[in-house]
MARSE-25297 format. One line per field, with one value per residue: x, y, z of N, C-alpha, C, CB in turn; residue in three letters. Coordinates in steps of 0.001 Angstrom, whole numbers, plus 500000, padded with zeros to 6 digits. Glycine has a CB too. Example, Ala and Ser with C-alpha at 12.3 -4.5 7.8 and 13.67 -1.06 7.14 Angstrom:
% residues 2
n.X = [513190|512850]
n.Y = [494310|497750]
n.Z = [507800|507080]
ca.X = [512300|513670]
ca.Y = [495500|498940]
ca.Z = [507800|507140]
c.X = [513200|512900]
c.Y = [496700|500030]
c.Z = [507800|507870]
cb.X = [511308|514084]
cb.Y = [495527|499402]
cb.Z = [509046|505725]
aa = [ALA|SER]
This chain:
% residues 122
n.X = [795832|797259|797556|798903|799766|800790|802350|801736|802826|804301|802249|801562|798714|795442|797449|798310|797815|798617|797198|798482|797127|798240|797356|797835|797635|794508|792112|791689|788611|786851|785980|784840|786881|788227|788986|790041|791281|793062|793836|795639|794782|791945|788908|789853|788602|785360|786481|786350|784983|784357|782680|782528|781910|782066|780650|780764|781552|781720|782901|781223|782883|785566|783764|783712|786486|788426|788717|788096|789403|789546|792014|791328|793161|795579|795318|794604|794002|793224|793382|792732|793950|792752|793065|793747|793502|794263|793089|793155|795095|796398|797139|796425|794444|794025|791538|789688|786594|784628|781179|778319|776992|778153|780182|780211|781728|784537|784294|783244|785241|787695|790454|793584|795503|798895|798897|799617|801076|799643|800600|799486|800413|799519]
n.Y = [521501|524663|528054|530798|534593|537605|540715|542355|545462|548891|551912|555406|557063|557191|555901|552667|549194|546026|542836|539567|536052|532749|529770|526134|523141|522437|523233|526621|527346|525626|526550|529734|532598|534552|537487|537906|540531|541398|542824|543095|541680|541998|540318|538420|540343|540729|541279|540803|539377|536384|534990|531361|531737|534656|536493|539250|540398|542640|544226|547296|549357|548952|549130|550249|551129|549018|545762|542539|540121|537014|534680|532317|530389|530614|530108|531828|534544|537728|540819|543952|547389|550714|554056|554079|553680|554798|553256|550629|549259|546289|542603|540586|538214|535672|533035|530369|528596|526188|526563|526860|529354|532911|533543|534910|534462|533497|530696|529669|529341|527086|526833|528785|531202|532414|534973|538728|541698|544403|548350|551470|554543|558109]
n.Z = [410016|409701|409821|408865|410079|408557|407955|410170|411533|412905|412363|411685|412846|410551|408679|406688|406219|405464|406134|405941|405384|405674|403939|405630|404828|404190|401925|401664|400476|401986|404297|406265|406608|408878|410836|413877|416934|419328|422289|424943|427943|427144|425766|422802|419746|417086|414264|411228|408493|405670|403790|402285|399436|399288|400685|402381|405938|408534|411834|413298|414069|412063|409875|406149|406448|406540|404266|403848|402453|399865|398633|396741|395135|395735|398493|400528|402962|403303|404655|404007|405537|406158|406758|410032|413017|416640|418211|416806|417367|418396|418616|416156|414916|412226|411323|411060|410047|410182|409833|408714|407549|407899|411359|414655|416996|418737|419624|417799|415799|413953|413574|414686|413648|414692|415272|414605|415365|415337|415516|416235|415669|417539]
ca.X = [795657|798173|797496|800173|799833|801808|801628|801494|803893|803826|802015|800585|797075|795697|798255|797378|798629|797925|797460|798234|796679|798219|796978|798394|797087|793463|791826|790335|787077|786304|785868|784380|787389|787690|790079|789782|791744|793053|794203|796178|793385|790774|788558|788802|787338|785823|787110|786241|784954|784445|782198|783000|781134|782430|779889|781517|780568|782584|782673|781054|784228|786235|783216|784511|787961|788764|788425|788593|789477|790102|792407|791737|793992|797002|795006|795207|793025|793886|792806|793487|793112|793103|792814|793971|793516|795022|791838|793029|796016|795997|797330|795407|794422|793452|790969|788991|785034|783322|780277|777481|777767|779381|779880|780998|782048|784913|783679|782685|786444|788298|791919|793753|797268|799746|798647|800512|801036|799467|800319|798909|800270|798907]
ca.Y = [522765|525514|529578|531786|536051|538284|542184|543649|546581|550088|553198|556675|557150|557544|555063|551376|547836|544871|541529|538226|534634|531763|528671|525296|521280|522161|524748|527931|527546|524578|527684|530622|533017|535558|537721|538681|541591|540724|543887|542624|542125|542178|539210|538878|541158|539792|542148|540564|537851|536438|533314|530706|532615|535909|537599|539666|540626|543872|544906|548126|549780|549540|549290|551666|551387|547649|545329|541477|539246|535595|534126|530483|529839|531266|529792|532928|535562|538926|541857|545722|548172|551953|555163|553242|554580|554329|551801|549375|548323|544696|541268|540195|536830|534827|531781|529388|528163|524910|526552|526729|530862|533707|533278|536307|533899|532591|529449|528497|528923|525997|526823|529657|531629|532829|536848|539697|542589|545732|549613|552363|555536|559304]
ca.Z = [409312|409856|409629|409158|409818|408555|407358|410905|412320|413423|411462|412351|412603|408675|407885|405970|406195|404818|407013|405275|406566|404719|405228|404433|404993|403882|401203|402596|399875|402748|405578|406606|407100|409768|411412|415167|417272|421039|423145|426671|429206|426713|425171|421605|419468|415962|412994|409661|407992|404605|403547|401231|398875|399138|401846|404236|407173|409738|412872|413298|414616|411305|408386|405632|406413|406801|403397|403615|400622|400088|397550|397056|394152|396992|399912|401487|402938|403124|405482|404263|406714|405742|407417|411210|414015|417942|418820|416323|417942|418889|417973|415005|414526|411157|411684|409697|410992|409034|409828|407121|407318|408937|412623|414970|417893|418627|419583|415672|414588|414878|413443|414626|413083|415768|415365|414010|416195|414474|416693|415400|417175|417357]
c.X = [796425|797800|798576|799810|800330|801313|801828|802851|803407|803580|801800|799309|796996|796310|797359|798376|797463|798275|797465|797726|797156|798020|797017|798087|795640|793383|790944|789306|786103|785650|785635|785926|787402|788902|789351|791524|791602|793918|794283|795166|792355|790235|789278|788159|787180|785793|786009|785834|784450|783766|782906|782586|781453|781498|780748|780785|782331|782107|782238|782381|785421|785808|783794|786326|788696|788509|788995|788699|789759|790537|792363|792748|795315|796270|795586|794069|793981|792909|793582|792713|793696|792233|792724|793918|793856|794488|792194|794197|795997|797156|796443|795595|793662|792362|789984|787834|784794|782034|779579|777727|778369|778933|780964|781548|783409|785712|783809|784271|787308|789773|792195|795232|797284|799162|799876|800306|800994|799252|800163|799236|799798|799400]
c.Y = [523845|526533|530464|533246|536335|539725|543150|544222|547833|551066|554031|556675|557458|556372|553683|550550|547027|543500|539982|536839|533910|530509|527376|523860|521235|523127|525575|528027|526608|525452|529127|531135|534146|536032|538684|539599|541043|542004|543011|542795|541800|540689|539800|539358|540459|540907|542357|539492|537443|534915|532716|531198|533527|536763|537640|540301|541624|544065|546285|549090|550001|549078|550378|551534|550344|546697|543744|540635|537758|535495|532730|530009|529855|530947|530654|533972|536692|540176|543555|546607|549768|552663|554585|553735|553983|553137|550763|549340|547430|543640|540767|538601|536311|533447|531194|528826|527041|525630|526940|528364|531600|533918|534361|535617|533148|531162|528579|528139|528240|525990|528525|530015|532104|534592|537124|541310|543891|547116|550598|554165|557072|560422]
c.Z = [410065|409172|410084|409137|409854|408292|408869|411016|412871|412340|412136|412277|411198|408167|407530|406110|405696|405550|405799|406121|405312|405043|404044|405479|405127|402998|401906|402068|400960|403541|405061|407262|407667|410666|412495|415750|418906|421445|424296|427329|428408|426031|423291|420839|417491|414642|412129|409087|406672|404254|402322|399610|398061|399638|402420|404970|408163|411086|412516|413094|412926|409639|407851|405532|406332|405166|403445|402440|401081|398642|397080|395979|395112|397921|401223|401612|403189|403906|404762|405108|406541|406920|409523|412402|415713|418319|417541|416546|418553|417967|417189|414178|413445|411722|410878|411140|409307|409319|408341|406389|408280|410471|413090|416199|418006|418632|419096|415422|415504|414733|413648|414394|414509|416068|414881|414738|414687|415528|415560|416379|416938|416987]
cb.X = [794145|799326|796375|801352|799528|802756|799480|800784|804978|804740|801057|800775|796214|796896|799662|796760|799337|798351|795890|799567|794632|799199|795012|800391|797699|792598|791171|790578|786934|787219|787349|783045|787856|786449|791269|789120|790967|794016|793218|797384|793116|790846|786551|788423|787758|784650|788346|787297|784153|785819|780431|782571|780640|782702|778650|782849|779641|782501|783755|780339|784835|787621|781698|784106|788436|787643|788765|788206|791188|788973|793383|790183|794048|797619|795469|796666|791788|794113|793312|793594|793494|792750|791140|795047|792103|794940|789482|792499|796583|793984|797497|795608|794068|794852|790465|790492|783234|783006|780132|775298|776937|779736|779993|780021|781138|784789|782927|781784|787365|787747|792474|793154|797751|801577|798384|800162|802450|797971|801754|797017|801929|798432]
cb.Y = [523138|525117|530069|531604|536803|537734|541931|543476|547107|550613|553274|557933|558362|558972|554750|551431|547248|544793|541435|537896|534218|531768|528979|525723|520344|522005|524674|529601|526856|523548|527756|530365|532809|534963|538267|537229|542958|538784|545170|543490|543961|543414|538895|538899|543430|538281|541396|540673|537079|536852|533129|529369|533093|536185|537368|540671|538380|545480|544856|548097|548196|549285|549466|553042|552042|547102|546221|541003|539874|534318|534431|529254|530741|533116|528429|533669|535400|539131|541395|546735|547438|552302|555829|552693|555230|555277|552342|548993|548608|544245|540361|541453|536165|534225|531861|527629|530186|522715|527116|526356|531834|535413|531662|537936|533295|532901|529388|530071|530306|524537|526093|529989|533085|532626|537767|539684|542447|545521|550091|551726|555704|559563]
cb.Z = [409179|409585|410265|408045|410062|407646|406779|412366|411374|414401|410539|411826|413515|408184|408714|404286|407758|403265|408402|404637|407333|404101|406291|403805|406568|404787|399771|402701|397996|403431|406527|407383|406741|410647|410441|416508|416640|421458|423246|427520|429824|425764|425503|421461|419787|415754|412107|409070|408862|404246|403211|401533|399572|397921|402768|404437|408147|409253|413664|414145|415961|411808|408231|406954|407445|408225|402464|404296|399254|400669|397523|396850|392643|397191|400059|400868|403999|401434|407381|402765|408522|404096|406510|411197|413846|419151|418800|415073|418426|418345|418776|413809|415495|410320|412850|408576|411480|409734|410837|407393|406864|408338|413111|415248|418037|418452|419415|413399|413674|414547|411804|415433|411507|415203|417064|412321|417491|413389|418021|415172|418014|418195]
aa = [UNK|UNK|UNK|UNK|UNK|UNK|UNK|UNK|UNK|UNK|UNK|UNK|UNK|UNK|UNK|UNK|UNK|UNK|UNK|UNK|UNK|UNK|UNK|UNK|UNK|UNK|UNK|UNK|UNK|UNK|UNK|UNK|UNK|UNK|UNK|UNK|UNK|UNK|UNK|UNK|UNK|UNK|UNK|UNK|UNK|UNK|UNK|UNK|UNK|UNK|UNK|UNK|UNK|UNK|UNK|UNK|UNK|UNK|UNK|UNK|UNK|UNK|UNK|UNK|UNK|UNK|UNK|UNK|UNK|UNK|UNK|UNK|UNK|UNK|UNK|UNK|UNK|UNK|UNK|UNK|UNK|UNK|UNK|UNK|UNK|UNK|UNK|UNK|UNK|UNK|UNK|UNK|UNK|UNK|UNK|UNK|UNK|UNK|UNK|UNK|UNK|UNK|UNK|UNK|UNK|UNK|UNK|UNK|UNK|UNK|UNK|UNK|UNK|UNK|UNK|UNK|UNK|UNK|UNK|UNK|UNK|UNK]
């Protein structure tokens, strides 16, 4: 199973992007998808996530402003992220969990995309 991200670059604070995860040698209705945030030095941080379902589940940090989707017909999830601000600059990683529901660890997820560098400057 292979995860591809795309979508990141540089905005101004305010500004919006859109992260793509595409993911190809299983279907994403199988997984719990979820996109984490890695700052140099820092663990990890876990974003977004989206059950098989269609529960999501946010980080505090960017409820309101953040919106995850899944496409399963396009085996693709999808992150928009409006109104952005300096603290969400990071490498932003896509990942897929078998677990039953949404898991903030991660532990649970067992496939992960390369990241997509998203700066956000002031």
């Amino acid at each position: 199973v292979q995860l591809q991200a795309s979508g990141g670059g540089s905005v101004q604070a305010g500004g919006s992007l859109r992260l793509s995860c595409v993911v190809s040698g299983s279907t994403i209705s199988s997984y719990i998808m979820g996109w984490f945030r890695q700052v140099p030095g820092k663990e990890q941080e876990f974003v977004a996530a989206i059950s098989r379902g269609g529960s999501t589940n946010y980080a505090d940090s960017v409820k309101g402003r953040f919106t995850i989707f899944r496409d399963n017909a396009k085996n693709t999830v999808l992150l928009h992220m409006n109104n952005l601000k300096p603290e969400d600059t990071a490498v932003y990683h896509c990942a897929a969990s078998d677990s039953r529901m949404i898991v903030f660890s991660t532990a649970l997820y067992i496939y992960w995309g390369q990241g997509t560098l998203v700066t956000v400057s002031s």
